[in-house]
N, C-alpha and C positions, 0 to 999 in steps of 0.2 A: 530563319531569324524568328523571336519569338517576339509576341507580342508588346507592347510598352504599355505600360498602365501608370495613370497619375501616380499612384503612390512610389514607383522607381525614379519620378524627376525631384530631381533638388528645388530649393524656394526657385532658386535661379532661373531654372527652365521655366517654371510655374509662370513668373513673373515673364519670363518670354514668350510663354504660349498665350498669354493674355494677350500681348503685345500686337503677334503676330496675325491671332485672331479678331484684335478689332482692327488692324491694318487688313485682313482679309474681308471683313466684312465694310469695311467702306470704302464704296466707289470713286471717291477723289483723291483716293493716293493710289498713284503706279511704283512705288518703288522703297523697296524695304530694304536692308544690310542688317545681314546675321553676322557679328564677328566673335572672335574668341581664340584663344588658345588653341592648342593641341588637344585633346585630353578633355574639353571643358563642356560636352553635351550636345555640341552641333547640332549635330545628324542625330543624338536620341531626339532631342527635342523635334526636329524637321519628323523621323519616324512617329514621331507621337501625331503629331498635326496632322501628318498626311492618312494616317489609322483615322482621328478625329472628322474632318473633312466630311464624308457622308452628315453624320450626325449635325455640324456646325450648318450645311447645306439646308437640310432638314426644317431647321429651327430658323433661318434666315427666310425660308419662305413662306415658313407660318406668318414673320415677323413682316417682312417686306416687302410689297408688291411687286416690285421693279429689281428682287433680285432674282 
């Protein structure tokens, strides 16, 4: 599989990775629903995040102590 890079997500996904990313990055939510269609980016988006991840890591411990 080849890599995912912003510029291949739709606004859609955009606005999911945002989503997903501050549901990742805050400690008092356990529990997320990704839904959608067939067809509709799922799993690109899940691939983009889980590529991003190191990176969002990264920046959260600059940022947070306690993460």
């Amino acid at each position: 599989m080849s890599k995912v890079t912003r510029d291949m997500l739709t606004q859609g996904q955009l606005s999911g990775f945002e989503a997903l990313t501050n549901f990742y990055l805050n400690p008092h939510e356990n529990c997320m629903q990704i839904r959608g269609g067939s067809g509709t980016g799922k799993s690109t988006l899940l691939r983009f995040f889980m590529e991003e991840m190191p990176k969002l890591e990264e920046a959260a411990k600059l940022l947070f102590d306690d993460f």
